[in-house]
C-alpha positions in Angstrom: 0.0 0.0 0.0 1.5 3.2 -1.2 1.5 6.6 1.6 1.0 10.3 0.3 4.3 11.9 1.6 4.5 15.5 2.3 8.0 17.9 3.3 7.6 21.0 4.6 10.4 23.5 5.3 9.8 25.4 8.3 11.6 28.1 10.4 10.6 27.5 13.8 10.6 24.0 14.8 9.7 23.4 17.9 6.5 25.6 17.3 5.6 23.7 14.7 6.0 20.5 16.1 3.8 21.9 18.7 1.2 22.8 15.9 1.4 19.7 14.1 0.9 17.6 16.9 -1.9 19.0 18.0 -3.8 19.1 14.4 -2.3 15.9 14.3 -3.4 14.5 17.5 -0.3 12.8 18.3 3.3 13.4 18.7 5.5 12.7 16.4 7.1 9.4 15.1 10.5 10.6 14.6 12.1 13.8 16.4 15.7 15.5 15.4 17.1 18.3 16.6 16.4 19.8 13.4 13.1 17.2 11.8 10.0 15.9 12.6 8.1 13.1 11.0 4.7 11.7 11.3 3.8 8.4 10.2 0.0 8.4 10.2 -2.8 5.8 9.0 -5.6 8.2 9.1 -4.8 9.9 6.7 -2.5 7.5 5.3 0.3 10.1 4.9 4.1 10.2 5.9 4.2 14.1 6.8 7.6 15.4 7.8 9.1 18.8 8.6 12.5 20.2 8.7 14.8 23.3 10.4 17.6 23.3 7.7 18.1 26.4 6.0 15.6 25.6 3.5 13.0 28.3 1.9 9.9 27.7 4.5 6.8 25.9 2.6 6.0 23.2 1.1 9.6 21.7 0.0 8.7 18.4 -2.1 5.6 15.5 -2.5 6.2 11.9 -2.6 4.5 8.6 -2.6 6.5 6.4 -0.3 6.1 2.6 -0.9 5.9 -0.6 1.3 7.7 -3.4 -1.6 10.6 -3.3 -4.1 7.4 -4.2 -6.5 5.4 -1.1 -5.8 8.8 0.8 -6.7 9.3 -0.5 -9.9 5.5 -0.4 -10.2 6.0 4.1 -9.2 9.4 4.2 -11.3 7.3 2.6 -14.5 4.6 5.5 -13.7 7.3 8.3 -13.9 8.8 7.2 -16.9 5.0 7.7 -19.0 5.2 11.1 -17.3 7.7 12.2 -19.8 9.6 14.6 -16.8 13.7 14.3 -16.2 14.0 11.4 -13.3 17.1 11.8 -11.1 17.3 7.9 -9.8 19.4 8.4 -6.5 18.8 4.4 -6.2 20.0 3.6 -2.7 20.8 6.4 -0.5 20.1 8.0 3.1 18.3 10.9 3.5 15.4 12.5 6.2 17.6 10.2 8.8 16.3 6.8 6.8 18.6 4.4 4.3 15.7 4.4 1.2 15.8 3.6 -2.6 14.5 6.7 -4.3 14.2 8.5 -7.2 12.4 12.3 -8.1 11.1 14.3 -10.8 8.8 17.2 -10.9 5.7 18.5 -11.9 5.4 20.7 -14.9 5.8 23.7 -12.5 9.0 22.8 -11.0 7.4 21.2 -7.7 9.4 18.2 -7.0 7.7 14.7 -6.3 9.9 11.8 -4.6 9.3 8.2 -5.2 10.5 6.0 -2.4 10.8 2.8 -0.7 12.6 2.7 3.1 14.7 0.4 3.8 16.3 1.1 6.8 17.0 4.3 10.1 20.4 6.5 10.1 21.7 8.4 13.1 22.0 11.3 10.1 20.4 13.0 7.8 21.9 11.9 5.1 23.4 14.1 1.9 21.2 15.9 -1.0 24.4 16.9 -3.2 22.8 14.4 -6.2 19.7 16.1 -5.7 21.0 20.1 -5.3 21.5 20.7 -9.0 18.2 18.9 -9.9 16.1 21.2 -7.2 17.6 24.0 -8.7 16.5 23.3 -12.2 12.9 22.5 -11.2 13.8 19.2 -12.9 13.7 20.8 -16.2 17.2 19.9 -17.0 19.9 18.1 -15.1 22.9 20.5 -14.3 25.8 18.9 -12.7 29.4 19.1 -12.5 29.8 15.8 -14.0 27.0 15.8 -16.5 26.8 19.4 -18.3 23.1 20.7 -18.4 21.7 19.0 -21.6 17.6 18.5 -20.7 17.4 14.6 -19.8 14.5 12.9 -19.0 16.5 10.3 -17.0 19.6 10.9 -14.9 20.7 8.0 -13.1 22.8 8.4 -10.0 25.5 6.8 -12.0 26.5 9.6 -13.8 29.2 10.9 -11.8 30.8 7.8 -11.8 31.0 8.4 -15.9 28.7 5.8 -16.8 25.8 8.3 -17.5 22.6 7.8 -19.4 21.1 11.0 -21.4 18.3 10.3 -23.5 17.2 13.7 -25.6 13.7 15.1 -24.8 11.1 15.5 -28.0 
């Protein structure tokens, strides 16, 4: 069963845990010195918030889901999309080891398709992600792969072994 995810950038956190959990009616899930996550069933949604730096609001969508089969099930959905993917594949980010990939809506809003697999003691690294936020997914600037538009970046491309097909 897949889970709406929602990440919200916010400047004071404590307050807004405070706010949260009370709209909320519980406390939540996961607490950081600088993030907050609630895993809820009613609604079915993973809604986190974080203190770092970001511009406050809504910060990126997702659907977050349960089997490696949902995944490839999401990733086959965002392929027909015809939007540049950025496949991270496995990484650790929001204090969690997942599999992940993103793209973004036609307006730039960024959408985030993963599956957890496991808890870090740290946040993780968005470096892969930074030049792709910037862009608003519309093309993939990075230091290793120029900025040609792509509709799929895999995480390999720093490594060399990139893969650039030419949108229509």
């Amino acid at each position: 069963m897949k889970r709406l995810h929602v990440h919200v950038s916010v400047d004071d956190l404590a307050a807004s845990i405070s706010f949260y959990s009370a709209l909320f009616g519980s406390e939540p899930t996961v607490a950081k010195p600088d993030y907050a996550k609630w895993m809820m069933d009613d609604p079915r949604v993973n809604f986190a918030i974080s203190a770092r730096g970001g511009k406050v609001g809504v910060d990126h969508l997702g659907i977050q889901v349960e089997t490696p089969e949902e995944l490839k099930e999401v990733y086959g959905r965002l392929q027909r999309a015809e939007r540049p993917v950025l496949e991270e594949n496995t990484t650790t980010c929001c204090y969690a080891e997942s599999e992940k990939a993103w793209t973004s809506d036609p307006q730039g809003l960024l959408w985030e398709s993963f599956l957890t697999t496991g808890e870090s003691t740290v946040f993780g690294d968005d470096t892969r992600l930074a030049g792709f936020r910037t862009s608003g997914g519309k093309a993939a600037p990075s230091p290793c792969c120029g900025s040609k538009p792509a509709p799929v970046v895999e995480a390999a491309c720093c490594s060399g072994a990139a893969r650039h097909d030419a949108e229509a």
